[in-house]
KOLLUM-712408 format. One record per residue (C-alpha): x, y, z; residue in three letters. Coordinates in steps of 0.02 Angstrom, whole numbers, plus 50000, padded with zeros to 5 digits. Last residue first. Layout:
{{X Y Z} ALA}
...
END
This chain:
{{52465 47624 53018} UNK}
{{52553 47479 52993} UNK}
{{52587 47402 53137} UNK}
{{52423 47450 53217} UNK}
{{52368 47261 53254} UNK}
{{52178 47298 53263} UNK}
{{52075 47293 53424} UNK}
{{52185 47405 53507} UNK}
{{52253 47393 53716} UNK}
{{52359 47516 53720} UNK}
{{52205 47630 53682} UNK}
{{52153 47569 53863} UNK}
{{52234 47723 53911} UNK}
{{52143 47766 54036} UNK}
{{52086 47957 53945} UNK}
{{52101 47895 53770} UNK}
{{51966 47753 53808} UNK}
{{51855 47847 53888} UNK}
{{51855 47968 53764} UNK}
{{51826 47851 53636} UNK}
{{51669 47775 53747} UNK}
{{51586 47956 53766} UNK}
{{51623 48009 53591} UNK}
{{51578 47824 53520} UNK}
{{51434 47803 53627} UNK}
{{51363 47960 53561} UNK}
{{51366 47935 53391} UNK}
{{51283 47762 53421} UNK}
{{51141 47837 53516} UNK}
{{51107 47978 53395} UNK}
{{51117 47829 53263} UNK}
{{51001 47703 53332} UNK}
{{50854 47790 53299} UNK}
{{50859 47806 53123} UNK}
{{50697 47738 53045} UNK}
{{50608 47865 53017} UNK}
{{50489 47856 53182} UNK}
{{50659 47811 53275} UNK}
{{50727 48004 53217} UNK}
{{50765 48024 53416} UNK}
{{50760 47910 53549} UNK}
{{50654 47898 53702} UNK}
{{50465 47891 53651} UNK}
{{50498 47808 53490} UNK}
{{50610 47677 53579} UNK}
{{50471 47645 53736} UNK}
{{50327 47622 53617} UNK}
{{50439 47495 53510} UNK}
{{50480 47412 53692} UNK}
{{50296 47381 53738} UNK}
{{50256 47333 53563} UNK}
{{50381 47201 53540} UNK}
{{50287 47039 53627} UNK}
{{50121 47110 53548} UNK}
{{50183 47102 53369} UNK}
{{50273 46952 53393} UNK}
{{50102 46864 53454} UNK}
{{50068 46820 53257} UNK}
{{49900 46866 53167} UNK}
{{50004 46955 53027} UNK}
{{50167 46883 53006} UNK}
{{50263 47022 52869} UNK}
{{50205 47133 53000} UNK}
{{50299 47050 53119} UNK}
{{50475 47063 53033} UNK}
{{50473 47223 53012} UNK}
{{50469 47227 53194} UNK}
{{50591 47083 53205} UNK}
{{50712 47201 53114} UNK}
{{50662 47358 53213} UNK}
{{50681 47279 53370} UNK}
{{50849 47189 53311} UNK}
{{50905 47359 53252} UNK}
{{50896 47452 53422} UNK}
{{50976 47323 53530} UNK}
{{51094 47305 53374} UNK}
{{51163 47463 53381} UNK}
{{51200 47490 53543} UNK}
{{51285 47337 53572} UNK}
{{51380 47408 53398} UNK}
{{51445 47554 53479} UNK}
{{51501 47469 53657} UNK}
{{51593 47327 53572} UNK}
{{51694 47433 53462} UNK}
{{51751 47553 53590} UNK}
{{51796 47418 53696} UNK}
{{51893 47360 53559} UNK}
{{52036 47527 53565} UNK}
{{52078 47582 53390} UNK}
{{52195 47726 53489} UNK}
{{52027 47798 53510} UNK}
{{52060 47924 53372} UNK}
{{52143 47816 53274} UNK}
{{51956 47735 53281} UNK}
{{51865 47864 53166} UNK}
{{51868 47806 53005} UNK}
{{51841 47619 53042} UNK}
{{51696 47671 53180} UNK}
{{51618 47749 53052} UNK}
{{51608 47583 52931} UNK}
{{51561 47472 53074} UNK}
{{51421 47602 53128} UNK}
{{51359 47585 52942} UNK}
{{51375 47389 52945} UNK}
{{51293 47357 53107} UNK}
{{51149 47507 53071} UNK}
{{51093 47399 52905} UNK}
{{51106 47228 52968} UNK}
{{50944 47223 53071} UNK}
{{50845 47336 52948} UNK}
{{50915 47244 52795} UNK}
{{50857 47065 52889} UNK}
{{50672 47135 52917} UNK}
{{50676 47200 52728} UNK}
{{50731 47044 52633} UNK}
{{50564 46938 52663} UNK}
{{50446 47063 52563} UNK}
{{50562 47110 52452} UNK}
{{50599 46911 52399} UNK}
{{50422 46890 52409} UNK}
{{50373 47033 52280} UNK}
{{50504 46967 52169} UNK}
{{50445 46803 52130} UNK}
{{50461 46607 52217} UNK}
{{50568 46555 52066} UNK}
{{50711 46683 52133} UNK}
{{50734 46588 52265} UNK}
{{50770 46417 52178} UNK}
{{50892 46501 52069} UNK}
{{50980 46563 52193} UNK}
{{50989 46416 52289} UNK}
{{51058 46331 52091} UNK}
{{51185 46473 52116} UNK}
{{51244 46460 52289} UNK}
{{51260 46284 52252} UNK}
{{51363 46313 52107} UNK}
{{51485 46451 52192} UNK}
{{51509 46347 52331} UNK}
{{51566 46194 52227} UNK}
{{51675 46304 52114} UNK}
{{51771 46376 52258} UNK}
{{51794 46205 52332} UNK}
{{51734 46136 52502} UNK}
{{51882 46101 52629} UNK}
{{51933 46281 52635} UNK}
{{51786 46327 52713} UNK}
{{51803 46524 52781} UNK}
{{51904 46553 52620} UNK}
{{51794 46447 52498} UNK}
{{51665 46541 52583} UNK}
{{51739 46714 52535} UNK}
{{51765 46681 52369} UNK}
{{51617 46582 52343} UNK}
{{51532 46726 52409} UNK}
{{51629 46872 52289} UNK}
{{51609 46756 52148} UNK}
{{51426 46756 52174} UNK}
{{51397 46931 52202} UNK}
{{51504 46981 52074} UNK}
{{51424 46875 51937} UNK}
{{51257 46926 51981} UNK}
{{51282 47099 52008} UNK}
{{51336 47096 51801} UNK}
{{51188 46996 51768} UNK}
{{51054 47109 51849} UNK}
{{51127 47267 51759} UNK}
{{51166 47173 51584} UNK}
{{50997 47086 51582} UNK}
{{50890 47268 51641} UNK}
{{50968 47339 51497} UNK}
{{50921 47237 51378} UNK}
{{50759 47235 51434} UNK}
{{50759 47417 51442} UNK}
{{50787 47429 51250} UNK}
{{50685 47274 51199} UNK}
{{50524 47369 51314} UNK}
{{50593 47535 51212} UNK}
{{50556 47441 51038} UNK}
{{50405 47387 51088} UNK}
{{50350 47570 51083} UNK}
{{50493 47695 51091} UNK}
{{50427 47845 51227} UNK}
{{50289 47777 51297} UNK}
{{50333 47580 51305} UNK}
{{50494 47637 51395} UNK}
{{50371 47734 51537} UNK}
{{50246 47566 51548} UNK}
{{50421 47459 51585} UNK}
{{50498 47571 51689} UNK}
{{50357 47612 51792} UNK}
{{50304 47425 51787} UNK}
{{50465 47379 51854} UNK}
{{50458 47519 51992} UNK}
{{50312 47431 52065} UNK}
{{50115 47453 52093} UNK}
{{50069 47581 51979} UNK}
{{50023 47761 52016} UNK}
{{49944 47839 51861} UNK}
{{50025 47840 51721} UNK}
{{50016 48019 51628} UNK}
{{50015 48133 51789} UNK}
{{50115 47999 51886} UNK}
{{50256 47970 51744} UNK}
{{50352 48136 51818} UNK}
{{50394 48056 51968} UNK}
{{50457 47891 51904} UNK}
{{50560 47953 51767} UNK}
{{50651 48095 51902} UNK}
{{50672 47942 51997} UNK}
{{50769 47852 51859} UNK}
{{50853 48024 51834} UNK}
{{50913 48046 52016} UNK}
{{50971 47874 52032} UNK}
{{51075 47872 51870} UNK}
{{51155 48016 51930} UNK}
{{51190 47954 52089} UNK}
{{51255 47774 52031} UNK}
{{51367 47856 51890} UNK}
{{51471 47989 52008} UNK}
{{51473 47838 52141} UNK}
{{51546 47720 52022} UNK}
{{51695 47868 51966} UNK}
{{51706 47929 52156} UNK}
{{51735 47736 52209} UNK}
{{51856 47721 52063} UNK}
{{51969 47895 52125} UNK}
{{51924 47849 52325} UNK}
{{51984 47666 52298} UNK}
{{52138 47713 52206} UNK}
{{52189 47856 52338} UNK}
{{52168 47703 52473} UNK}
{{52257 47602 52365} UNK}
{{52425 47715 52370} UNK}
{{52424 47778 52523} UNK}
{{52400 47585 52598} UNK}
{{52552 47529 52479} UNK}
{{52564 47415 52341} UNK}
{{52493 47485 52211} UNK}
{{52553 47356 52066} UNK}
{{52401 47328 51953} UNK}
{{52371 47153 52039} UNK}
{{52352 47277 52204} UNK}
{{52206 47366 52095} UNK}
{{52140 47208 52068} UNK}
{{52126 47141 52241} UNK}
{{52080 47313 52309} UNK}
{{51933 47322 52211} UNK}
{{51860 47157 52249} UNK}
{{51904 47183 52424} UNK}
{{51799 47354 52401} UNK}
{{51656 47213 52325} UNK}
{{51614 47155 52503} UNK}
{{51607 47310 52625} UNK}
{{51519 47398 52466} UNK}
{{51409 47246 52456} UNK}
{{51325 47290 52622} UNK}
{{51305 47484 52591} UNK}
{{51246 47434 52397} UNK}
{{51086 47319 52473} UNK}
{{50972 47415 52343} UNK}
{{50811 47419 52473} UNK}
{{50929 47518 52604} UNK}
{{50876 47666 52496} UNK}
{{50724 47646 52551} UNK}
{{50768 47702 52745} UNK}
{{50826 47866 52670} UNK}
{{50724 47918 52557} UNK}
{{50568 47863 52678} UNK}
{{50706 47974 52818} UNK}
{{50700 48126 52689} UNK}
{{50512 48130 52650} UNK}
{{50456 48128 52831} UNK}
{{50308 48201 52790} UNK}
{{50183 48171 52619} UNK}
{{50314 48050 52607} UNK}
{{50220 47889 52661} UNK}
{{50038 47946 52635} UNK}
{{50081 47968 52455} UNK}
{{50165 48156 52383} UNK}
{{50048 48257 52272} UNK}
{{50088 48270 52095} UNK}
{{50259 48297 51970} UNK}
{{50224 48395 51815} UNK}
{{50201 48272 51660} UNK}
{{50258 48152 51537} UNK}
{{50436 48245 51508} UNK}
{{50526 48268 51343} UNK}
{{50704 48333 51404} UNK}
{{50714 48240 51547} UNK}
{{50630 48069 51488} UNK}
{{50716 48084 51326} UNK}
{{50890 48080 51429} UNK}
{{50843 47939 51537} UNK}
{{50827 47832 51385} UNK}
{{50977 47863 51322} UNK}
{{51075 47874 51487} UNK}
{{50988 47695 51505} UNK}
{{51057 47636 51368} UNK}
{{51232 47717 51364} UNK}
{{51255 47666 51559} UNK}
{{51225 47473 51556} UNK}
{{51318 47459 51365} UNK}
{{51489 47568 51450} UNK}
{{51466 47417 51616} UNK}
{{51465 47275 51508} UNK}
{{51626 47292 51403} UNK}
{{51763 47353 51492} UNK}
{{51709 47343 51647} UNK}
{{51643 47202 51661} UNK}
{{51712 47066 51563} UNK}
{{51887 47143 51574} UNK}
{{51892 47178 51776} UNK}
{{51793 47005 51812} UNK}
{{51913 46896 51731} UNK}
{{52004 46834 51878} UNK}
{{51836 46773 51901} UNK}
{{51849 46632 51833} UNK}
{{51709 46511 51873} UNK}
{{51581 46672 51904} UNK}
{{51561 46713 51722} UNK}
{{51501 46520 51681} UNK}
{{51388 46512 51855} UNK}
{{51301 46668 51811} UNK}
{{51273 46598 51607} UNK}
{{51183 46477 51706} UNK}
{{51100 46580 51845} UNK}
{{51018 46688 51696} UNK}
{{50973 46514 51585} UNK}
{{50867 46432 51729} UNK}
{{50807 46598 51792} UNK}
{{50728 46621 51602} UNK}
{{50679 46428 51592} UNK}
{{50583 46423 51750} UNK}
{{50527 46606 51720} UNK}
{{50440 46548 51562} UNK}
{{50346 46390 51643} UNK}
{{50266 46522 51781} UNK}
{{50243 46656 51663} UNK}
{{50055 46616 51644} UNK}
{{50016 46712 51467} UNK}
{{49965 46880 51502} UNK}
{{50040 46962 51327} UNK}
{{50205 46877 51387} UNK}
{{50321 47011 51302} UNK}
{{50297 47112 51448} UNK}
{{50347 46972 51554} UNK}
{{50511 46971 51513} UNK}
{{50655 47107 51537} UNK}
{{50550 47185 51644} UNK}
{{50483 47016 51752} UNK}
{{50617 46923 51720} UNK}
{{50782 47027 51760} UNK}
{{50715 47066 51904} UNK}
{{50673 46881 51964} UNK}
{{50849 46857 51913} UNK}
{{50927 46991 52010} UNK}
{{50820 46970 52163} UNK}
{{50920 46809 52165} UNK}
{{51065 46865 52200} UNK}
{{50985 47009 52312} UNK}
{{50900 46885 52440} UNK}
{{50976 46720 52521} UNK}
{{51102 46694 52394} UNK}
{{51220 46807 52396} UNK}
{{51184 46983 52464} UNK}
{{51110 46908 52617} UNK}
{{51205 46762 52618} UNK}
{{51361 46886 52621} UNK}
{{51307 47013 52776} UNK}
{{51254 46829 52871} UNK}
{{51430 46772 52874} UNK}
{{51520 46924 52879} UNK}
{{51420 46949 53040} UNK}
{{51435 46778 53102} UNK}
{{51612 46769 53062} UNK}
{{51668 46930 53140} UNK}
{{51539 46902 53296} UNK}
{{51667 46762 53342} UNK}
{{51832 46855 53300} UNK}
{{51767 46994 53401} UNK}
{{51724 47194 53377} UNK}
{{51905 47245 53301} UNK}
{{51845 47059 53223} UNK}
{{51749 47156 53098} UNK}
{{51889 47219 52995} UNK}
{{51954 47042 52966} UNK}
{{51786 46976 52909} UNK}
{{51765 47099 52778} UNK}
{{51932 47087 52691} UNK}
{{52117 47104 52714} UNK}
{{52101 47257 52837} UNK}
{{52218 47410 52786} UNK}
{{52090 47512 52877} UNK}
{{52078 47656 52742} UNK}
{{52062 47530 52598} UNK}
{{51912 47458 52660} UNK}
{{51818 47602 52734} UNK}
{{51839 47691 52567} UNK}
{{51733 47576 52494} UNK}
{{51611 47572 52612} UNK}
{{51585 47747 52630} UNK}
{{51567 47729 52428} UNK}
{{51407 47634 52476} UNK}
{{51352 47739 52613} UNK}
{{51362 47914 52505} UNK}
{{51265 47824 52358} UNK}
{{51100 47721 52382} UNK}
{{51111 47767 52569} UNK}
{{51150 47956 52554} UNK}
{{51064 47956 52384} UNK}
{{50903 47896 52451} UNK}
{{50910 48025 52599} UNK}
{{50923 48167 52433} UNK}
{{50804 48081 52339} UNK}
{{50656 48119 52462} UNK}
{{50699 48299 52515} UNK}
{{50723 48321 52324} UNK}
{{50544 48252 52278} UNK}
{{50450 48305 52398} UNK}
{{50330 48357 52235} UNK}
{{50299 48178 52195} UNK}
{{50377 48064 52316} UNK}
{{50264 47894 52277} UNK}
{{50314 47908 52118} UNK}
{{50528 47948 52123} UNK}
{{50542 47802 52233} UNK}
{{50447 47677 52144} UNK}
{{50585 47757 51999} UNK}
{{50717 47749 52134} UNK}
{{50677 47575 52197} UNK}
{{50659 47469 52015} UNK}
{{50821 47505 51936} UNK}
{{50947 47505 52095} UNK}
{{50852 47363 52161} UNK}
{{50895 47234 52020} UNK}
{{51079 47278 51974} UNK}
{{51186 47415 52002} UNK}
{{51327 47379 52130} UNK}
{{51430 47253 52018} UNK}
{{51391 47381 51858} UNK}
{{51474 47549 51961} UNK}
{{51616 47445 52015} UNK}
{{51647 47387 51833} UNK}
{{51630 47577 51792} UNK}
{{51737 47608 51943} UNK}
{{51895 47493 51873} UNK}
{{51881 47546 51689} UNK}
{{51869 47728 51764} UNK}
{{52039 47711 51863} UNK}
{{52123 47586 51721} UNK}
{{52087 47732 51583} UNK}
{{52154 47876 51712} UNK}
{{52327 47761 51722} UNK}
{{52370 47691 51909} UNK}
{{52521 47742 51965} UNK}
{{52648 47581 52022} UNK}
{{52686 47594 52201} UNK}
{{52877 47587 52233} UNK}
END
């Protein structure tokens, strides 16, 4: 008989939820967000939240609902080879490759460089990094832990902070919000939308809902009712946090223009708007925070890959994954923030419409009978849109390069042919379809009996 999880273990669980998914990008992309929006404000935030937010605790609840032991295992409905390479790539990008050590370089130049007064930062953010991926690699070596460190303690410091500061900012504002930028003076929603893949959350909600389920089945819920009604109560709680963190940090952002100016990043928002309302003592305030938020995705990121590699390698120890990961990390994150960004987006763009079709093809495939071909059709679809748009993004990051002209013929073809490509969402009207025309398909000859997941125990 399932155990029934206590209210205080529920919101213990999502606030340590809430502090694994908010880290460097959830700080630093809502208030750039929030600027560059100005009076499209809600159109704006509202396709942020959907990605920042809805996706992520989509994710969550995908986990539970399909019973699967973790990522890779729910991917091979598609195939047990595209499984591993999609797991594969999903976790180096969250790990090591991009928003671990985003979370350092973060963590630096807010928590840090302001205190520089100009001075090169290049020997300080050798020894900042140097300490951050240390005390990463201490947290990370037992992370049995994780529940207590986190939640209990970390996350409730993350959210009183920057509900304090978040709270002047609302009820004291710096000014009326201006004139939209170029890039949402239309299209608000799908900019919203599209930059709300910048926080990485949909990914790491496919990793850290194994996270979840691990310690909520320590907890004794045993059964698939039972933890998929615990993953929806903690998902809600991190989600409730997440999305009204989001909309004040870009409330912050768009308010600062009339006093500020537009600057060049969301860390200087927060920075210059902290420095407004406390003086030095705000730029200590938010670079406390910004320590906690970064550290706490840190840890889970890197326990959750040396998890997961350790799994896929059994031959090379937890511990050993986790400390090269970490010393890569650390490498990466010496090369600056701006970089990282830069060189993250063309992979988010390929990976983000695999995972999201993977997630609504989890809720939706008893009824297909959780047949593969379905599988295999949707995310075909998928990726011969995403792979343009991730090499696209790509190209511009390679000015001068022959890419550009080798994927112009078919970008001109795509935003021609398939709706909501200009914002970034052209594969979906295509996916949505191939699932209603493939699912029928499948329930019609039957090739339901032939599932791509053992239904057992459904």
């Amino acid at each position: 008989m399932d155990r029934k999880l206590p209210f205080s273990s529920l919101v213990v669980i999502g606030t340590m939820l809430f502090a694994l998914f908010f880290g460097a990008g959830n700080l630093i992309f809502p208030a750039q967000l929030g600027q560059a929006a100005g009076t499209n404000f809600w159109p704006a935030v509202i396709g942020f939240l959907i990605t920042g937010v809805g996706l992520p605790f989509l994710g969550i609840l995908a986990i539970g609902f399909s019973g699967s032991a973790n990522l890779q295992d729910l991917a091979s409905r598609i195939h047990p080879l595209y499984a591993v390479l999609f797991t594969s790539v999903l976790y180096l990008t969250i790990g090591p490759f991009f928003a671990a050590p985003r979370t350092g370089a973060v963590a630096f130049d807010i928590g840090i460089v302001p205190f520089l007064n100009g001075a090169d930062p290049l020997i300080p953010r050798f020894i900042f990094t140097a300490l951050f991926f240390g005390i990463t690699i201490w947290l990370s070596l037992n992370p049995q832990k994780i529940a207590d460190r986190v939640g209990k303690f970390l996350s409730p410091a993350i959210i009183i902070l920057l509900l304090l500061l978040l709270s002047v900012a609302l009820f004291s504002p710096m000014g009326s919000f201006q004139a939209p930028t170029s890039t949402y003076l239309s299209g608000a929603f799908g900019k919203g939308f599209t930059e709300g893949y910048n926080t990485m959350d949909a990914l790491a909600s496919l990793v850290f809902g194994i996270i979840v389920i691990t310690i909520v089945r320590s907890m004794g819920v045993k059964s698939k009712k039972g933890i998929v009604a615990a993953t929806f109560k903690t998902g809600f709680v991190a989600a409730g946090f997440l999305g009204v963190l989001y909309v004040g940090i870009a409330y912050l952002g768009a308010s600062s223009v009339q006093s500020l100016g537009m600057l060049d990043s969301g860390g200087a928002v927060l920075t210059s708007v902290a420095t407004h309302y406390f003086g030095q003592a705000g730029l200590v305030l938010l670079g406390v925070v910004i320590l906690l938020a970064c550290l706490t995705t840190s840890v889970g990121l890197m326990t959750a890959c040396g998890e997961y590699f350790h799994t896929l390698i059994p031959a090379v120890s937890y511990k050993a994954i986790v400390l090269s990961f970490t010393v890569f990390c650390f490498i990466v994150s010496n090369i600056g923030l701006s970089n990282i960004i830069t060189y993250s987006i063309p992979v988010l763009l390929f990976l983000y419409p695999l995972a999201i079709t993977l997630m609504l093809l989890t809720f939706v495939s008893p009824l297909f009978g959780h047949a593969r071909i379905v599988y295999v059709a949707v995310t075909v679809v998928a990726m011969l849109i995403s792979i343009v748009d991730g090499l696209s993004a790509l190209a511009d990051t390679l000015p001068g390069s022959k890419l550009e002209n080798v994927l112009e013929p078919i970008v001109t073809f795509y935003s021609k042919v398939l709706p909501l490509y200009e914002n970034g969402l052209g594969w979906l009207l295509p996916s949505l379809i191939v699932i209603v025309v493939f699912g029928t398909i499948a329930r019609v000859t039957g090739m339901s009996s032939q599932p791509a997941v053992n239904t057992e125990n459904e």
